[in-house]
FIMIDREN-230969 format. One record per residue (C-alpha): residue in three letters; x, y, z. Coordinates in Angstrom, 1 decimal. Example, Ala and Ser with C-alpha at 12.3 -4.5 7.8 and 13.67 -1.06 7.14 Angstrom:
<atoms>
<atom code="ALA" u="12.3" v="-4.5" w="7.8"/>
<atom code="SER" u="13.7" v="-1.1" w="7.1"/>
</atoms>
This chain:
<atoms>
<atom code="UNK" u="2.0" v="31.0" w="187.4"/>
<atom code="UNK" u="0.5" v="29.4" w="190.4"/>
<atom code="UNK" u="2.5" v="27.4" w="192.5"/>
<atom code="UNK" u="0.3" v="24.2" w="192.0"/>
<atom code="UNK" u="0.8" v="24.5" w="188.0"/>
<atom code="UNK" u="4.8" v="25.2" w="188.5"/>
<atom code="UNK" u="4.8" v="22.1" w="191.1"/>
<atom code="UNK" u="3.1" v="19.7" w="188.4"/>
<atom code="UNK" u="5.4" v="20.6" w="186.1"/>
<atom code="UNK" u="8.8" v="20.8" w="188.1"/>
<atom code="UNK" u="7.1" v="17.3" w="190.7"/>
<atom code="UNK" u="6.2" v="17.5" w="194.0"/>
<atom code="UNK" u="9.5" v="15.2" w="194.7"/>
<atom code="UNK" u="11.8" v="17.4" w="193.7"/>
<atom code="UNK" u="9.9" v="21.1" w="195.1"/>
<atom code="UNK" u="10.0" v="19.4" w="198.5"/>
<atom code="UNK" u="13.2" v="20.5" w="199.5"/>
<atom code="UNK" u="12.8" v="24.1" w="198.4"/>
<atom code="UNK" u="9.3" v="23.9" w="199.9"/>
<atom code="UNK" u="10.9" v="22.6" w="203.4"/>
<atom code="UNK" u="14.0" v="25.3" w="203.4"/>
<atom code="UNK" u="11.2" v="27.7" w="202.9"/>
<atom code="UNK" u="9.1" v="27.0" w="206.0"/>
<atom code="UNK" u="6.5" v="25.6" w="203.7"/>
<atom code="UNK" u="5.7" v="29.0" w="201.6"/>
<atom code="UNK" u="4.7" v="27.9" w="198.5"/>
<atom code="UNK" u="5.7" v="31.8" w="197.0"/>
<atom code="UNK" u="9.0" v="31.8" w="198.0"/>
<atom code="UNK" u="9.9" v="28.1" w="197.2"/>
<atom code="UNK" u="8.8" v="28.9" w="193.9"/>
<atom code="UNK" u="11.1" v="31.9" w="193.8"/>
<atom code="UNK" u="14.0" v="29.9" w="195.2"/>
<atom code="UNK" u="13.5" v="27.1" w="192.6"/>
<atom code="UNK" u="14.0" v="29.9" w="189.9"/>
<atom code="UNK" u="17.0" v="31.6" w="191.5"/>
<atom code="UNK" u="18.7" v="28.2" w="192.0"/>
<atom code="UNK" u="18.8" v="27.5" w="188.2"/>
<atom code="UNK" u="20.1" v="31.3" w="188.1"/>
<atom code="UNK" u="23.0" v="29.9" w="190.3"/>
<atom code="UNK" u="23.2" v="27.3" w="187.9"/>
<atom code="UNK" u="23.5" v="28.8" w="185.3"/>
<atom code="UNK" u="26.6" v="30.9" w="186.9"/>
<atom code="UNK" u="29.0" v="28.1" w="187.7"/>
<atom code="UNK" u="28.0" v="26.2" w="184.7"/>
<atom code="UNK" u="29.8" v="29.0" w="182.7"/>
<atom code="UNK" u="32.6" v="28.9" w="185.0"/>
<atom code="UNK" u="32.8" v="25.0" w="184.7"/>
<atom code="UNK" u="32.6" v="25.0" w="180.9"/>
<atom code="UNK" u="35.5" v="27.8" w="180.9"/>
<atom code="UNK" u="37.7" v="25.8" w="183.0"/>
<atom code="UNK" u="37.2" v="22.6" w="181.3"/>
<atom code="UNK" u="38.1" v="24.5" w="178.2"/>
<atom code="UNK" u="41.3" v="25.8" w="179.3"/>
<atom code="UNK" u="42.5" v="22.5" w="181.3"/>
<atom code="UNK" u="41.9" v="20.5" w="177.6"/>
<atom code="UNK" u="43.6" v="23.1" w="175.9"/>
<atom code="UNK" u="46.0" v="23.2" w="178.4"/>
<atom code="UNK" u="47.0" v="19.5" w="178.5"/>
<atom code="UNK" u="46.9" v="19.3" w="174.9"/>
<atom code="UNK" u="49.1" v="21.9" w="174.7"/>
<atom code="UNK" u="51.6" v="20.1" w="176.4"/>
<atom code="UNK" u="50.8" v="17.3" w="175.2"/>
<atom code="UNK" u="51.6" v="18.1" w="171.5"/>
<atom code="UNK" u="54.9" v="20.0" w="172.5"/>
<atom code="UNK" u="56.5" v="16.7" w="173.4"/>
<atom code="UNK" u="54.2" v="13.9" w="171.3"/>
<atom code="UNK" u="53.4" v="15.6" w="168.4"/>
<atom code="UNK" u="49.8" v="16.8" w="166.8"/>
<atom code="UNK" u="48.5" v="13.3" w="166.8"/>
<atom code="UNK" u="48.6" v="12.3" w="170.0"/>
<atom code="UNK" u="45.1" v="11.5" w="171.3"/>
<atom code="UNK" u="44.2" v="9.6" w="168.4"/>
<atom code="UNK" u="47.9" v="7.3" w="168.9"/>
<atom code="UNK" u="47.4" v="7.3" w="172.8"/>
<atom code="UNK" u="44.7" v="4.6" w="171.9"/>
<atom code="UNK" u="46.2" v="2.4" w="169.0"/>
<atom code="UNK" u="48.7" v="-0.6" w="169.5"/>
<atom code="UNK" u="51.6" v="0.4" w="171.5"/>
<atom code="UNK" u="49.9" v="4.1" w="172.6"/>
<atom code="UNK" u="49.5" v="5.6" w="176.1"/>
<atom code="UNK" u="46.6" v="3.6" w="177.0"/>
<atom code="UNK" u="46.8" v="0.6" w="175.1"/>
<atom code="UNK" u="46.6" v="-1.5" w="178.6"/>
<atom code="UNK" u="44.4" v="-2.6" w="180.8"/>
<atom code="UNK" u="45.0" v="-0.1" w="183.2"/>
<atom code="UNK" u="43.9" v="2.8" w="181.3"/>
<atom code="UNK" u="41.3" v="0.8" w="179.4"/>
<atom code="UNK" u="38.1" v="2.9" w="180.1"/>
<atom code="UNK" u="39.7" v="5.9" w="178.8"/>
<atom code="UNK" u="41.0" v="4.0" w="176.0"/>
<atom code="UNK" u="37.5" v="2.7" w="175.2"/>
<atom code="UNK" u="36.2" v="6.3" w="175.2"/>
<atom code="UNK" u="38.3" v="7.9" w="173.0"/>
<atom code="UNK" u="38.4" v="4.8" w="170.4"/>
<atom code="UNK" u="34.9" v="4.8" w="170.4"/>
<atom code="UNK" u="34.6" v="9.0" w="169.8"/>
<atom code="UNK" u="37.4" v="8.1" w="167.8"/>
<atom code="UNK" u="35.7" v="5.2" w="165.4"/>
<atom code="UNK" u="32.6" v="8.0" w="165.4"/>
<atom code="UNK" u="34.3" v="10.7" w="163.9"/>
<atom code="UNK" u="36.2" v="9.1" w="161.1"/>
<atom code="UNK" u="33.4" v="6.8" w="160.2"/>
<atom code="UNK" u="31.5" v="9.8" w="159.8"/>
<atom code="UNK" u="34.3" v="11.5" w="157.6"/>
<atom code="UNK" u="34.6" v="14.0" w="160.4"/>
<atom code="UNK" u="37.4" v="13.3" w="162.2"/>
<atom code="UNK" u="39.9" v="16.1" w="163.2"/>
<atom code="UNK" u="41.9" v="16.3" w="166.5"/>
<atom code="UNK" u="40.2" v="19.4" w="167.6"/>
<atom code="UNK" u="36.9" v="17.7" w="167.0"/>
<atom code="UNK" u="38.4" v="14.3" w="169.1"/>
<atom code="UNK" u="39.5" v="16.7" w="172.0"/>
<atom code="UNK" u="36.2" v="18.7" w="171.9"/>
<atom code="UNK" u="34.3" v="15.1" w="172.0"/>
<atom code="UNK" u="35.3" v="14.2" w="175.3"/>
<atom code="UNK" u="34.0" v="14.8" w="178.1"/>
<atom code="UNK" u="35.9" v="16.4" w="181.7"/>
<atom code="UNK" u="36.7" v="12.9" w="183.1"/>
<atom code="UNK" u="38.9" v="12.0" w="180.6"/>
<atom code="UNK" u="41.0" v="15.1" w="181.3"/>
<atom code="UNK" u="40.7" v="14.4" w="185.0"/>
<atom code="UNK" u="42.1" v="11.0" w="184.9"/>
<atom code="UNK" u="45.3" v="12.5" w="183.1"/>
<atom code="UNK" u="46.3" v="13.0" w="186.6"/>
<atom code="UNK" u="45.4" v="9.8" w="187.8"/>
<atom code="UNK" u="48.5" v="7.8" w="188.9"/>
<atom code="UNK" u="48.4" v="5.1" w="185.9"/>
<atom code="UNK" u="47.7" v="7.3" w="183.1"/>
<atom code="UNK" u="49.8" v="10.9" w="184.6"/>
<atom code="UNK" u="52.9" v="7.9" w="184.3"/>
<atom code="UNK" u="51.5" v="6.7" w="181.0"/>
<atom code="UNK" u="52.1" v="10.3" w="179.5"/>
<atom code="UNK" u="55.9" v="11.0" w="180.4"/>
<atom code="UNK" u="54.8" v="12.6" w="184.3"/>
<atom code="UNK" u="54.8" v="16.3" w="182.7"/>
<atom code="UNK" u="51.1" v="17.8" w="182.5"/>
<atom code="UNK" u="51.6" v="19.5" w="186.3"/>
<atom code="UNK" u="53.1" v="22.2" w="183.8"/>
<atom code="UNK" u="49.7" v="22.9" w="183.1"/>
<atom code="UNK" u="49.5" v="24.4" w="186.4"/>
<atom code="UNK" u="52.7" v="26.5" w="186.1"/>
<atom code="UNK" u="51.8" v="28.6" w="189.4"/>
<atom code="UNK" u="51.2" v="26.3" w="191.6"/>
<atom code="UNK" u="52.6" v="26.8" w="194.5"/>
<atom code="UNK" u="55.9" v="24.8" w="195.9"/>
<atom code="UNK" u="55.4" v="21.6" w="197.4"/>
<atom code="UNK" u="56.2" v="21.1" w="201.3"/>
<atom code="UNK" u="56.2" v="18.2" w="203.6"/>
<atom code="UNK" u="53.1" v="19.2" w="204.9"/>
<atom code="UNK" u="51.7" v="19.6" w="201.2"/>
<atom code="UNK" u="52.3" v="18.1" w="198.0"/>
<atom code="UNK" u="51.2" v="20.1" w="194.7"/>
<atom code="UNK" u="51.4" v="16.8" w="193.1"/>
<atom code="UNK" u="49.1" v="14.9" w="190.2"/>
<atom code="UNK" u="47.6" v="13.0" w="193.0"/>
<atom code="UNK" u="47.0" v="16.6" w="194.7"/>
<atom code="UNK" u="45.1" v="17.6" w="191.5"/>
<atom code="UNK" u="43.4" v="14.5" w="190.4"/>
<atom code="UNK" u="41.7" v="14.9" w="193.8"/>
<atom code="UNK" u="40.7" v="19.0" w="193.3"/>
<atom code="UNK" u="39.6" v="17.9" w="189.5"/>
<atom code="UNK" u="37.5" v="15.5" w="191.0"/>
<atom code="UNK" u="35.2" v="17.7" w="192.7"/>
<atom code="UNK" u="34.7" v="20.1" w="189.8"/>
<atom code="UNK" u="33.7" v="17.2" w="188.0"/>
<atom code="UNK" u="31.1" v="16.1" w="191.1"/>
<atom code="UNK" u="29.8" v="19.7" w="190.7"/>
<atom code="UNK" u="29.8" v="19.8" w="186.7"/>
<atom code="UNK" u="27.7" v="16.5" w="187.1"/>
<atom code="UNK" u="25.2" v="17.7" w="189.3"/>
<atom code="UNK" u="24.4" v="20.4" w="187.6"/>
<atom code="UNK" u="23.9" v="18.8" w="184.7"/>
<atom code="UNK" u="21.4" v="16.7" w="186.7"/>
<atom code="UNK" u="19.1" v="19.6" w="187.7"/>
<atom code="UNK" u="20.8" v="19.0" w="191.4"/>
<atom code="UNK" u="20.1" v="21.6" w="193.9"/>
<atom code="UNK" u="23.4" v="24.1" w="194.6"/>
<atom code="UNK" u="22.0" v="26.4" w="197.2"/>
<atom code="UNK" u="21.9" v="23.9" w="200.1"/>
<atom code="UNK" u="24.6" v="21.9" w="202.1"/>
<atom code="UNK" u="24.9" v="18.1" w="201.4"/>
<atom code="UNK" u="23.7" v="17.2" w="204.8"/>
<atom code="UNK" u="21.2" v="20.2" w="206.4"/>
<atom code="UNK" u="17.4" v="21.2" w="204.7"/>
<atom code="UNK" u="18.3" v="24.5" w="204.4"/>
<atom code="UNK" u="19.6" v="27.6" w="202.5"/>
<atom code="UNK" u="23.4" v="27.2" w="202.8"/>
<atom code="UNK" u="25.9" v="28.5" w="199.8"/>
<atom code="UNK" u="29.0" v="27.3" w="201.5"/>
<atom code="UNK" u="29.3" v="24.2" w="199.5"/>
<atom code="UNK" u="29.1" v="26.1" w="196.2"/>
<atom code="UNK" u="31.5" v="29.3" w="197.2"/>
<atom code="UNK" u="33.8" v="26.8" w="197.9"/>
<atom code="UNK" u="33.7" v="25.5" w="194.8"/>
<atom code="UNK" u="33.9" v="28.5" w="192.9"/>
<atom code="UNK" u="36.9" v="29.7" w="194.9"/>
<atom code="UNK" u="38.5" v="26.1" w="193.6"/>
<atom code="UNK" u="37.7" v="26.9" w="190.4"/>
<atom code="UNK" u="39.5" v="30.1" w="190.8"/>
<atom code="UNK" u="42.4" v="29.0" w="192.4"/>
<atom code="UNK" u="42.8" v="26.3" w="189.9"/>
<atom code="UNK" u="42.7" v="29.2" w="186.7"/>
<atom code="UNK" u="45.4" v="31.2" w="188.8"/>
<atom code="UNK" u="47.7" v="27.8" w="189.2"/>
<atom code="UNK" u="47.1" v="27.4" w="185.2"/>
<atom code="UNK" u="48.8" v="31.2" w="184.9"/>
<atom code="UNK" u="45.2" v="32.6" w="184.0"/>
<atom code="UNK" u="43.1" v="35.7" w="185.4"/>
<atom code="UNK" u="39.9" v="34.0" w="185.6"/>
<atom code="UNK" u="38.3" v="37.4" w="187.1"/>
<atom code="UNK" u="39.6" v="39.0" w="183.6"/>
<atom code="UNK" u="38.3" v="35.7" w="181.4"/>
<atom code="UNK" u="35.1" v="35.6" w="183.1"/>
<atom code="UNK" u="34.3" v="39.9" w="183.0"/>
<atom code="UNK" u="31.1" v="40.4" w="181.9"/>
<atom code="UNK" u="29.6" v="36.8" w="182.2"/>
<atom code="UNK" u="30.6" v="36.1" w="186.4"/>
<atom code="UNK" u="27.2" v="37.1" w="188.2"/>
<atom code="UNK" u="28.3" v="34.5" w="190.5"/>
<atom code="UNK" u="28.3" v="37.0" w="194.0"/>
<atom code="UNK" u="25.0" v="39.1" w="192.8"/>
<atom code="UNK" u="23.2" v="35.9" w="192.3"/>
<atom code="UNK" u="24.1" v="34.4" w="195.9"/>
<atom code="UNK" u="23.3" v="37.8" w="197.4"/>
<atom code="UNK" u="19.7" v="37.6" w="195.7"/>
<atom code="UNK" u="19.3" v="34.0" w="197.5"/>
<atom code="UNK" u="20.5" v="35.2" w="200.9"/>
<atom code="UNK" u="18.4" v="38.1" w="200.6"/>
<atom code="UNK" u="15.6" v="35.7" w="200.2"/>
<atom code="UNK" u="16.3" v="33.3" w="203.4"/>
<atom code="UNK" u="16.0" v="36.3" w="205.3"/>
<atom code="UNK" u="12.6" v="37.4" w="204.1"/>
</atoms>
């Protein structure tokens, strides 16, 4: 394809930054453009694992001490998050809620599959990790010990959650991942980084992500292919 058909389709808007990183060659812009949905496409697996396991996870827990029912009572009268402080995440689930057993669907599996990565985030948030009895930092059963210099606290991971779910959102909005937030040009540090969080976080949850992730992780090869290209 030529690159005047590929920009028309893709917009010259949003091939301008590939177009500037790449010194203006049309050729290898295009190539980059490709190879950064590639990239995508990597840490998208890895984000949907994780925010597999951390549901599962919290559920988990959840259940053990509240019984199978749980989400669904969290939102009705006298439940976790029947207050205004947690009423964003109660208007979420009631709604997916509402959906489901209006449709003669609902399930708890299906509830917990319906919601989306923020709502498990905010399960650490100070309000709602209080709301729910202060015992889902047993999800992460290897963290490592608190200090004075560092807490491994829910405020500790509400913060690290947070930027998975920055980087779950932009890709879902087609954002470029092989540049830094502030410089025009090829730079993977921001997204190693967050694949090493994502790491660390399966090894605090007590999993192998390297073993979960064997034959699907292209991660390094595909960040090898882009830094081959900056240097051509």
């Amino acid at each position: 394809m030529q690159y005047s058909e590929f920009e028309h389709i893709i917009s010259p808007q949003r091939m301008k930054r590939y177009l500037v990183a790449c010194g203006n060659r049309k050729r290898k812009a295009m190539t980059l453009y490709k190879m950064n949905i590639r990239l995508s496409q990597e840490v998208y697996v890895l984000v949907n694992y994780f925010e597999i396991a951390l549901r599962n996870s919290i559920d988990r827990e959840m259940i053990s001490v509240y019984g199978e029912e749980w989400l669904k009572e969290s939102v009705m009268a006298g439940g976790f998050f029947d207050n205004d402080k947690c009423k964003d995440s109660r208007k979420i689930i009631q709604k997916r809620y509402s959906t489901l057993l209006n449709n003669g669907e609902y399930s708890h599996s299906k509830l917990l599959s319906t919601l989306e990565f923020g709502i498990w985030r905010y399960m650490y948030s100070p309000v709602q990790y209080k709301q729910t009895g202060q015992i889902l930092l047993k999800v992460f059963v290897n963290k490592p010990k608190s200090s004075p210099e560092m807490q491994y606290n829910n405020k500790f991971f509400f913060e690290e959650l947070q930027y998975i779910n920055t980087l779950r959102n932009r890709i879902a909005h087609q954002e470029p991942i092989c540049f830094s937030h502030v410089t025009k040009e090829i730079d993977l540090t921001y997204i190693r980084k967050q694949y090493q969080r994502i790491m660390m976080l399966f090894g605090y949850m007590g999993i192998d992500g390297a073993r979960l992730l064997k034959g699907f992780d292209d991660f390094a090869t595909v960040c090898k292919g882009i830094e081959r290209l900056e240097n051509i």
